[in-house]
N, C-alpha and C positions, 0 to 999 in steps of 0.2 A: 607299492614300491616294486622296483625290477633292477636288474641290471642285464643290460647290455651287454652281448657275448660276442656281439659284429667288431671285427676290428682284426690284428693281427693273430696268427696261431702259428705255432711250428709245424711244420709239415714230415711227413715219413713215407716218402713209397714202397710198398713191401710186395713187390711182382712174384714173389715163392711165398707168397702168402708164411710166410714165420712168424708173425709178429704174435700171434695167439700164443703159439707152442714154446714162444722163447719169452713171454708174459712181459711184452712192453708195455701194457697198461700198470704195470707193479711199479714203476719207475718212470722216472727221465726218459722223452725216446731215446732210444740207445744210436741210432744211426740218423739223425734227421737230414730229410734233404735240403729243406729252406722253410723261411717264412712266406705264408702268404696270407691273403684279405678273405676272410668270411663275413658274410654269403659270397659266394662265387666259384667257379668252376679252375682247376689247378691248369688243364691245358691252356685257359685262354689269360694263365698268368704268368706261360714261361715252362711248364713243367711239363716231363715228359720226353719223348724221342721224340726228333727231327722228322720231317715227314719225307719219305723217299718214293721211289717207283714201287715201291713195294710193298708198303703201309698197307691194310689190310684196309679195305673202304668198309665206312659205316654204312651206305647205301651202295644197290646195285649199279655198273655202268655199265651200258649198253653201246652207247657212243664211245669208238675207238680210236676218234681224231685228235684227242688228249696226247694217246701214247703214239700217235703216228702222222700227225699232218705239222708240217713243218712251219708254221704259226706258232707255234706252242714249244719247241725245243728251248726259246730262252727260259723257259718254267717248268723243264723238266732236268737241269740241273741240279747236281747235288748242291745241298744250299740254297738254293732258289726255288724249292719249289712254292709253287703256286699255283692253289687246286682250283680248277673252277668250278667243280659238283657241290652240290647240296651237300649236308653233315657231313663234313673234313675239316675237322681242327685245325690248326697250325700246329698243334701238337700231337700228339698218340701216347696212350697209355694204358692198360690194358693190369689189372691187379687192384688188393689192396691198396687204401692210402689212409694212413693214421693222422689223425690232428689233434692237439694238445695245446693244453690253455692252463693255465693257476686262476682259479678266482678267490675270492674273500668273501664270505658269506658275515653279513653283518651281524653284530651279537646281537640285535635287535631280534633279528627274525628264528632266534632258538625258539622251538615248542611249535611254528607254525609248518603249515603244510605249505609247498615249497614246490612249482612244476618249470620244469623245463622244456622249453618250446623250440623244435626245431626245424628252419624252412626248407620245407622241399628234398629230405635226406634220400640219396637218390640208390635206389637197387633196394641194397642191405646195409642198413646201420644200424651199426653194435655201441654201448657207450656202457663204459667204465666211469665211475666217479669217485675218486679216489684210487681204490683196491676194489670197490662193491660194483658188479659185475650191475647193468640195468638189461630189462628184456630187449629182445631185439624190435626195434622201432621204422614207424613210419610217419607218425606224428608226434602226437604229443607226451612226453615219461612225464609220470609223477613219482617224485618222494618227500622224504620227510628229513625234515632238523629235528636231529633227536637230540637228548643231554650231551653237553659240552660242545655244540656244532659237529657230532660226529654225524656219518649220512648212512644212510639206508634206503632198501629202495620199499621199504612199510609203507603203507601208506593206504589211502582211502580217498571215493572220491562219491559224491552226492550229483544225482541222477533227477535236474527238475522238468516238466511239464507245467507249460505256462500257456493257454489258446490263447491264440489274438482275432481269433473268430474268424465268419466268413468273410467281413467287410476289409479286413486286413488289405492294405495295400502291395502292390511289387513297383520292384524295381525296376527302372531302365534309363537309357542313357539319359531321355528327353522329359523322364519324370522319374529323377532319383530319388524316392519313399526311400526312409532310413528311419528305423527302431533304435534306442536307446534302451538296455535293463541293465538295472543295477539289483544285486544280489547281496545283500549283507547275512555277514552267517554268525552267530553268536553261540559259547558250546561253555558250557560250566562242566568243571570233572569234580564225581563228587569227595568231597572227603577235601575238595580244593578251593580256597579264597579266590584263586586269579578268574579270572574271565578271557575266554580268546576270540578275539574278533578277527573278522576279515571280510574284503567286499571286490567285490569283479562288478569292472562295469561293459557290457556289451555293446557295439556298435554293430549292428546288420539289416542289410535287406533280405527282401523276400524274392525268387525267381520260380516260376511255374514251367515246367519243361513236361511237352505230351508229343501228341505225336497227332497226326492228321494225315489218314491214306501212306505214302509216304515219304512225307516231311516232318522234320521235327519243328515242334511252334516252345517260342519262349513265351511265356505271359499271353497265350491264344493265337500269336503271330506266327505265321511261318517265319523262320529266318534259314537264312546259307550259313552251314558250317564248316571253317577253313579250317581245317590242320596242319599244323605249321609245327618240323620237326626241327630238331638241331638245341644249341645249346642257347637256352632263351634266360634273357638279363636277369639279375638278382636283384639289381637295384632298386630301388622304388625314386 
């Protein structure tokens, strides 16, 4: 079972970074700016400053025809502008930004171990649940439903090794090889009747990445690697 945390949240920008020292996570945001859609990025949902002549660019310009050749003057009004560089939002924002959600943790799942998966959390992300402070994160927090749904970030996590040998297949566009493992965990505590079950089922391929003189090879292939900056979709 899961639930689904995609959808709306309240949003709070905190550019004087306060929101720590004046313990918004203890409450209600206390100032919120709006709602918006997670996963996704708040500039490209409306939030944020205007972008002006003066906006601090995310990338270098070198090209000074922007600011000076007279092609361009209808899109270097205020209000209108429109950047033509690479990484430039429509918006600017530059600080904390706090997002807040209520969930309901089902009375089912008291006594199980309980993780929280987050896509792509981008810098530095901190998470509060409830009042209980979680470490700072980059992927995945674990914790725990403990007695009456109250939360903590306790918790424990099981560490398998599984070979799928040498003959194991990879992945690639033109022959997508995909694993299926399913993990069932069963835990009796003693001195206790109940039983606690749980099971994760895995979907994944395999990808071989080396090197050759120098190129990088996926799966023994040379391949070209583009890197592509800027704020890239959330959606699937």
């Amino acid at each position: 079972m899961k639930i689904d945390l995609a959808g709306v949240w309240t949003l709070a920008l905190d550019p004087m970074d306060r929101g720590i020292v004046e313990r918004w996570w203890a409450t209600f945001l206390p100032h919120p700016t709006g709602k918006l859609h997670l996963p996704g990025s708040l500039q490209a949902q409306g939030f944020g400053d205007e972008i002006t002549l003066d906006t601090p660019w995310t990338g270098s310009i070198v090209d000074r025809s922007f600011f000076e050749d007279a092609r361009y003057a209808p899109y270097r009004r205020s209000g209108a502008i429109k950047v033509p560089f690479w990484l430039q939002p429509e918006r600017y924002y530059k600080g904390a930004a706090w997002y807040q959600r209520t969930v309901r943790i089902p009375e089912e799942w008291r006594g199980h171990r309980l993780v929280l998966r987050l896509e792509r959390p981008h810098w530095q992300t901190n998470v509060w649940l409830d009042e209980q402070p979680l470490p700072p994160v980059e992927a995945d927090v674990h914790f725990s439903a403990q007695e009456g749904l109250e939360h903590s970030a306790a918790g424990g996590h099981i560490d398998l090794l599984y070979p799928l040998g040498e003959d194991a297949l990879t992945w690639d566009e033109f022959q997508p090889a995909l694993y299926e493992l399913t993990v069932d965990l069963e835990m009796r505590v003693s001195g206790d009747d109940a039983v606690w079950r749980d099971r994760r089922v895995l979907r994944f391929g395999l990808r071989e990445v080396g090197v050759q003189g120098t190129q990088i090879t996926f799966n023994g292939h040379p391949e070209r690697v583009i890197r592509r900056f800027g704020f890239l979709p959330l959606h699937r």
